[in-house]
C-alpha positions as CSV (number, residue, x, y, z in Angstrom):
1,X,25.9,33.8,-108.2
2,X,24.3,34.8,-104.5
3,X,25.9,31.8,-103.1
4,X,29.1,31.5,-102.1
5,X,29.4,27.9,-102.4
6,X,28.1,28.0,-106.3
7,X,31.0,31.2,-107.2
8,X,33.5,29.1,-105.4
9,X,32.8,25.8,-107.6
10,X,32.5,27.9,-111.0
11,X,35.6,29.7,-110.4
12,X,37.2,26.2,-109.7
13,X,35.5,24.9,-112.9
14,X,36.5,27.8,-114.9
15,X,40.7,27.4,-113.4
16,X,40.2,24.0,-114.9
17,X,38.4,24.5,-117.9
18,X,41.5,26.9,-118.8
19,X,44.0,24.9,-117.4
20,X,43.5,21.9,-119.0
21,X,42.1,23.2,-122.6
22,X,43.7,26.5,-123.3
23,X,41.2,28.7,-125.1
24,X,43.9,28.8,-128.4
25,X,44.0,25.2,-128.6
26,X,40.4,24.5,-127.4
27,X,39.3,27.2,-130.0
28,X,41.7,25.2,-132.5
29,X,40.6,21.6,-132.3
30,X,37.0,22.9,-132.4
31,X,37.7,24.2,-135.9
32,X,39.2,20.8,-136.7
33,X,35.9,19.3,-135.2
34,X,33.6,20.9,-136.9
35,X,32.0,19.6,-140.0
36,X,30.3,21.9,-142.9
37,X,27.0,22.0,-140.6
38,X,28.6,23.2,-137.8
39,X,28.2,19.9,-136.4
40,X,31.5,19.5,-133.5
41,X,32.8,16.2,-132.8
42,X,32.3,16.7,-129.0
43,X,34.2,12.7,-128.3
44,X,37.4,13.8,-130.4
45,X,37.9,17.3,-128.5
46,X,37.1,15.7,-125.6
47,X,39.4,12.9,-126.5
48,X,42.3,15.3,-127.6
49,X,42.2,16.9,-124.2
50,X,41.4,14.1,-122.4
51,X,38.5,15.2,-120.1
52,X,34.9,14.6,-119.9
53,X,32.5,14.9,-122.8
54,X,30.6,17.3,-120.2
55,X,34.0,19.5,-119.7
56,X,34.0,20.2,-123.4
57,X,30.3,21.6,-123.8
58,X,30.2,23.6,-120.5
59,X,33.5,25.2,-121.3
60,X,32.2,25.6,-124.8
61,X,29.0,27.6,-123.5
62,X,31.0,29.6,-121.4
63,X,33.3,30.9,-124.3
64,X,29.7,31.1,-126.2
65,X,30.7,28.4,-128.7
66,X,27.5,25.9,-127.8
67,X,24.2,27.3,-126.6
């Protein structure tokens, strides 16, 4: 993160990420999610929080749930 522009926007992202899907209840509602082939219902959790499918998976690979 050389560019000062790019730190700026993660950090933003990341305020939001936590703000609006604590990691308890993000964590949480993933479990619920998540079917016996660790298959997660990415539309419900995005649903229960009500943010972008996108939101979900890049906050997901930042806790290193999703690759």
């Amino acid at each position: 993160m050389d560019d000062p522009y790019t730190a700026r926007e993660w950090q933003a992202n990341y305020f939001a990420w936590a703000f609006l899907m604590p990691k308890g209840e993000f964590m949480k509602v993933i479990k619920e999610n998540t079917d016996s082939k660790n298959n997660v219902r990415i539309e419900n959790v995005a649903e229960h929080f009500c943010v972008s499918e996108s939101a979900v998976v890049n906050y997901g690979r930042m806790l290193g749930i999703f690759r």
